[in-house]
C-alpha positions as CSV (number, residue, x, y, z in Angstrom):
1,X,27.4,-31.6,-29.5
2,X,26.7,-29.3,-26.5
3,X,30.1,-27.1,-25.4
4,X,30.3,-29.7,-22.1
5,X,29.7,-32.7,-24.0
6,X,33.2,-31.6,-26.0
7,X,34.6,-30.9,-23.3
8,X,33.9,-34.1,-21.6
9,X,34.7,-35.7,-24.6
10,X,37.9,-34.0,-24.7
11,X,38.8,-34.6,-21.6
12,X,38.7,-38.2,-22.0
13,X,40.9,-38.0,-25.5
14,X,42.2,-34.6,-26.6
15,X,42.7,-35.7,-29.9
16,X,39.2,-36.1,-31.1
17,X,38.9,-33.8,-34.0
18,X,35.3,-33.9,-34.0
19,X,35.2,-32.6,-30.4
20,X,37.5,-29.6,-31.2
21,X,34.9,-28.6,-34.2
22,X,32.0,-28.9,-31.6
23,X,33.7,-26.8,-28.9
24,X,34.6,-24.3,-32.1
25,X,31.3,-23.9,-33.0
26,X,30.2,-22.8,-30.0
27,X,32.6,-20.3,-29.3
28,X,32.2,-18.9,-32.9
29,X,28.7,-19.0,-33.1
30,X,27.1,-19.1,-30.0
31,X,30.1,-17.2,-27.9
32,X,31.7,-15.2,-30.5
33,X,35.3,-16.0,-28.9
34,X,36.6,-15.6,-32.5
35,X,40.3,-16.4,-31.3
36,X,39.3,-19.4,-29.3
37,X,37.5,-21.0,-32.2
38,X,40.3,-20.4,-34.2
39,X,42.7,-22.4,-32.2
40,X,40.1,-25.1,-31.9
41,X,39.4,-25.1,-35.5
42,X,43.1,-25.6,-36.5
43,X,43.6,-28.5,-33.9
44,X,40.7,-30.2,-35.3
45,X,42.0,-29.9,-39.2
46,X,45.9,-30.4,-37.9
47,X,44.5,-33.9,-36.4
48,X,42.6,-34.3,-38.9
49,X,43.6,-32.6,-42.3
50,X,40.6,-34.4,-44.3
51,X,37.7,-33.6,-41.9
52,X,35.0,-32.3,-44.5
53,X,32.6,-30.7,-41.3
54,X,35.9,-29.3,-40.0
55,X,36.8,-27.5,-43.4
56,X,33.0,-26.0,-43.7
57,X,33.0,-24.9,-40.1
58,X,36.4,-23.0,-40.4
59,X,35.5,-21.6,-44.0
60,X,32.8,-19.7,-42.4
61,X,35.3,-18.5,-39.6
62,X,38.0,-17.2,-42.0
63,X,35.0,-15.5,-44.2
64,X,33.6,-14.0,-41.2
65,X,36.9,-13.0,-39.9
66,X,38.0,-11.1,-43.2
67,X,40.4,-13.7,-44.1
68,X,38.7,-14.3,-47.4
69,X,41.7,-16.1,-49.4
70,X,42.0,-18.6,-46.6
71,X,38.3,-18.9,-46.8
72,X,38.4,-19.5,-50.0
73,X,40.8,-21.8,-50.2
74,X,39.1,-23.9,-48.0
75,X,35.8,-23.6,-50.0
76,X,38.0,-24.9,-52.6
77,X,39.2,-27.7,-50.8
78,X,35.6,-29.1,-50.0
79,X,34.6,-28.8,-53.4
80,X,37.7,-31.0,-54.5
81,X,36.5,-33.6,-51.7
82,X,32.3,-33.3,-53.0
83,X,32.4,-31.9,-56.5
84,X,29.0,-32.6,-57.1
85,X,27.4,-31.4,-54.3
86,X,25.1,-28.5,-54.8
87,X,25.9,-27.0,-51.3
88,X,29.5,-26.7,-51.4
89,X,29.5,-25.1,-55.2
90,X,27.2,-22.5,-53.5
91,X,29.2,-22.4,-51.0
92,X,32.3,-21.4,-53.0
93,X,30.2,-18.4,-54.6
94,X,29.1,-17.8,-51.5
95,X,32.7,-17.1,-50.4
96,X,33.4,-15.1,-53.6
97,X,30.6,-12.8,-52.8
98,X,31.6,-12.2,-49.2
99,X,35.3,-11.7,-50.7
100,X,33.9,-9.0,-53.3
101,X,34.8,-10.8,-56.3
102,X,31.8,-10.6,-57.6
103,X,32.2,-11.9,-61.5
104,X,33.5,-15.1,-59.9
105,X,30.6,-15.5,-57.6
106,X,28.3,-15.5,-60.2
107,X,30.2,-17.8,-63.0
108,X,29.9,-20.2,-59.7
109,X,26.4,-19.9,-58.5
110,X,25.6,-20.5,-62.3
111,X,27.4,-23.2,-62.1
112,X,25.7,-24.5,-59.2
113,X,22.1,-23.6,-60.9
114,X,23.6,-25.7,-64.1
115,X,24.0,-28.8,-61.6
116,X,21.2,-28.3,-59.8
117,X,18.2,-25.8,-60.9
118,X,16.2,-26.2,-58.0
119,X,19.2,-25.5,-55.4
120,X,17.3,-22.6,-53.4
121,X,19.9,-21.0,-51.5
122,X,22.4,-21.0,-55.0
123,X,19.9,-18.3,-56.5
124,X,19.7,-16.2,-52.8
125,X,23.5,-15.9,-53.0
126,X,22.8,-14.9,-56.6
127,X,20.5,-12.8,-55.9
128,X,22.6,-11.1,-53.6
129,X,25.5,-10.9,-55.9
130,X,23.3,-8.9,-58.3
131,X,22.3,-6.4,-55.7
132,X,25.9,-6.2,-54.6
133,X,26.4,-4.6,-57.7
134,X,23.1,-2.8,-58.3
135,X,22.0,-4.8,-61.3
136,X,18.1,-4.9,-59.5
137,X,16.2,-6.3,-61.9
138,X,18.8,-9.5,-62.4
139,X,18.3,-9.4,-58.6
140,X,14.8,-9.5,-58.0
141,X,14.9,-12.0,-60.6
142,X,17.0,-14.9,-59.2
143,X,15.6,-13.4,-55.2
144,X,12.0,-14.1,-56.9
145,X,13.0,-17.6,-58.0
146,X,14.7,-18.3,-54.5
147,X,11.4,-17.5,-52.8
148,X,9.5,-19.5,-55.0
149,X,11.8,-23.0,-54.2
150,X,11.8,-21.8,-50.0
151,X,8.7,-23.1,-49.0
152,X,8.2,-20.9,-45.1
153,X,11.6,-20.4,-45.5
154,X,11.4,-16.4,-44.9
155,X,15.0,-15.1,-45.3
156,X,14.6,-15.0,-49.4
157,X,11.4,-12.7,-48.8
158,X,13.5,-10.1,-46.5
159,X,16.5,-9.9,-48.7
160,X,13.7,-9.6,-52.0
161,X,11.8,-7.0,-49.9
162,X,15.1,-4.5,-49.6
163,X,16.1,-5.1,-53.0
164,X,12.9,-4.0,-53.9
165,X,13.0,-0.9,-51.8
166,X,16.7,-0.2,-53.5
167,X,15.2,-0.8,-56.6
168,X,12.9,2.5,-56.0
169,X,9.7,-0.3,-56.5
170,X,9.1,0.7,-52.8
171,X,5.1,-0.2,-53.0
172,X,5.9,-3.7,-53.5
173,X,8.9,-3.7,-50.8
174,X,6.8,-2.2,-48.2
175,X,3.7,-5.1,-48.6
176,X,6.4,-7.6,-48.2
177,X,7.6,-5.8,-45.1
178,X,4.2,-5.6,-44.1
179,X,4.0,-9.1,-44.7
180,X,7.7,-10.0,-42.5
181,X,6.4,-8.2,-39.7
182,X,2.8,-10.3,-39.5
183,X,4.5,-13.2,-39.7
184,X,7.2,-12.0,-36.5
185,X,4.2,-11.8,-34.5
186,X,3.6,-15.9,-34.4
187,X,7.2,-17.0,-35.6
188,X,10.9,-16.6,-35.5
189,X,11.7,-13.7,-38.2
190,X,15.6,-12.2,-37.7
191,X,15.8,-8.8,-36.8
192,X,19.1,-8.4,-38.3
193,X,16.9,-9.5,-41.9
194,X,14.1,-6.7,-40.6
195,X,17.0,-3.8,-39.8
196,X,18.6,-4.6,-43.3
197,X,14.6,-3.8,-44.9
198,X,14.8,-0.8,-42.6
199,X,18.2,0.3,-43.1
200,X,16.8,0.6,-47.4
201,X,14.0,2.7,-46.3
202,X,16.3,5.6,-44.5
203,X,14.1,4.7,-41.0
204,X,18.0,4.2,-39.2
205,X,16.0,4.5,-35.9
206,X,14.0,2.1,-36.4
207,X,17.0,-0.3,-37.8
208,X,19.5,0.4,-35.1
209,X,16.8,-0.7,-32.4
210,X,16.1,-4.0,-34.2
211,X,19.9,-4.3,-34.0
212,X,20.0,-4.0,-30.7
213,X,17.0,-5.9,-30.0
214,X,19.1,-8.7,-31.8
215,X,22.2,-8.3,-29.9
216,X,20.2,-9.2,-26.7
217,X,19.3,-12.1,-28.3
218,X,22.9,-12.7,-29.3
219,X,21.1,-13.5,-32.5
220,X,23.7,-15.2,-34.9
221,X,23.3,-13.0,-37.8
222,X,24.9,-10.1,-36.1
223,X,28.4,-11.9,-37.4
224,X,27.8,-11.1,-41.1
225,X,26.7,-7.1,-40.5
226,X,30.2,-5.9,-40.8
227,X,30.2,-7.0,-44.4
228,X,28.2,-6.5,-47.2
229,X,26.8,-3.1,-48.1
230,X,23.2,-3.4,-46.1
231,X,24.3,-1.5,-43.0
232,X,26.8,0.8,-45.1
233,X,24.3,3.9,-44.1
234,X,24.9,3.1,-40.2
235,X,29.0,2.4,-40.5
236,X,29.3,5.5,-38.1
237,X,26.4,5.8,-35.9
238,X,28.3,5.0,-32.6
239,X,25.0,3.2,-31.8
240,X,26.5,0.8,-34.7
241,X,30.1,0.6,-33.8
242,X,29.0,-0.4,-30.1
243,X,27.0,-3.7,-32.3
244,X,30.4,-4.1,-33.7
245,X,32.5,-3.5,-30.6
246,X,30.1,-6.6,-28.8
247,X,30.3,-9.5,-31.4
248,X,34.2,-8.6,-31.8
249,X,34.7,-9.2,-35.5
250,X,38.4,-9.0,-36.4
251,X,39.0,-6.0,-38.2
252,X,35.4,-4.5,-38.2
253,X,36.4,-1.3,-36.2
């Protein structure tokens, strides 16, 4: 739902939870009006208090926002409504990983592999959990095994082409970078995924531009670059801090 369509919609009932999740998203996500969201998120869930889409949308929010029990208390709370999904027991590691606890992210994304081997994104979060903690080979590993299940899915071949390069294996990194940038040239590739490749390398020119080159696209992927250790390196180049200071992150400055 478009932002006027909710707010036509809630025009005509203010009490449509469904509306208030639409007209949340867009602030978060498209606006980055983090303290508008949040008001529309918690009138969609106080209307509603079982609204699964509401409880995902917000869980990202709090995550995204540094609030990470809440976030994952909510991640929680979905899996108790769909324990058997695949996505939301990724989604709970996912929100440990964010959070830093990193042994509990990966007791749940094995989990999640146990349920469901061929669950793509389970071993990306893994695979990211592994850098987090520099164990590369376990990382390339389940990176290796997410590329393998994308299909043209590119993400899983940036984040596998900086652990690479962290790993010291740079040759390889590089042909996969190589690789990323060929494929920019006829489809959408993020330049926050590019910048992160970059940012392993030492090239901090070359990453902060791509940076910038994604905050005039207002590309969403800016919201997760105040977390995470990809962009430690750039944390005080005031080129950085100005990134920060636009997408308005609570607590990133």
């Amino acid at each position: 739902m478009s932002k006027q369509a909710a707010l036509r919609a809630l025009a005509i009932n203010p009490d449509l939870p469904e509306a208030h999740v639409s007209l949340a998203d867009v602030l978060f996500f498209n606006e980055w009006k983090w303290a508008e969201a949040d008001r529309e998120y918690k009138r969609a869930l106080q209307l509603k208090p079982t609204y699964e889409e509401g409880h995902h949308s917000y869980s990202h929010y709090l995550t995204l926002a540094g609030r990470h029990g809440e976030a994952i208390e909510e991640s929680q709370l979905l899996l108790r409504l769909d324990p058997l999904s695949s996505h939301m027991n990724a989604h709970l590691g996912a929100a440990y990983l964010r959070a830093g606890r990193f042994d509990d992210a990966v007791t749940q994304l094995k989990k999640t592999i146990a349920l469901d081997p061929n669950y793509m994104r389970a071993y990306l979060f893994l695979g990211v959990v592994y850098e987090s903690q520099k164990l590369y080979p376990e990382a390339i590993a389940a990176l290796k095994k997410a590329v393998s299940l994308a299909g043209e899915t590119l993400e899983g071949q940036a984040k596998l082409a900086r652990v690479l390069i962290e790993s010291d294996d740079k040759k390889e990194g590089l042909l996969m970078l190589k690789h990323l940038e060929i494929e920019a040239q006829r489809r959408f590739v993020s330049p926050v995924e590019l910048a992160s490749i970059y940012t392993a390398l030492g090239d901090h020119e070359k990453a902060l531009t791509l940076l910038e080159n994604a905050l005039q696209q207002h590309n969403v992927r800016l919201l997760f670059i105040h977390q995470g250790h990809e962009f430690d390196p750039l944390r005080n180049a005031p080129r950085f801090l100005r990134i920060l200071q636009a997408v308005g992150a609570p607590g990133a400055l």
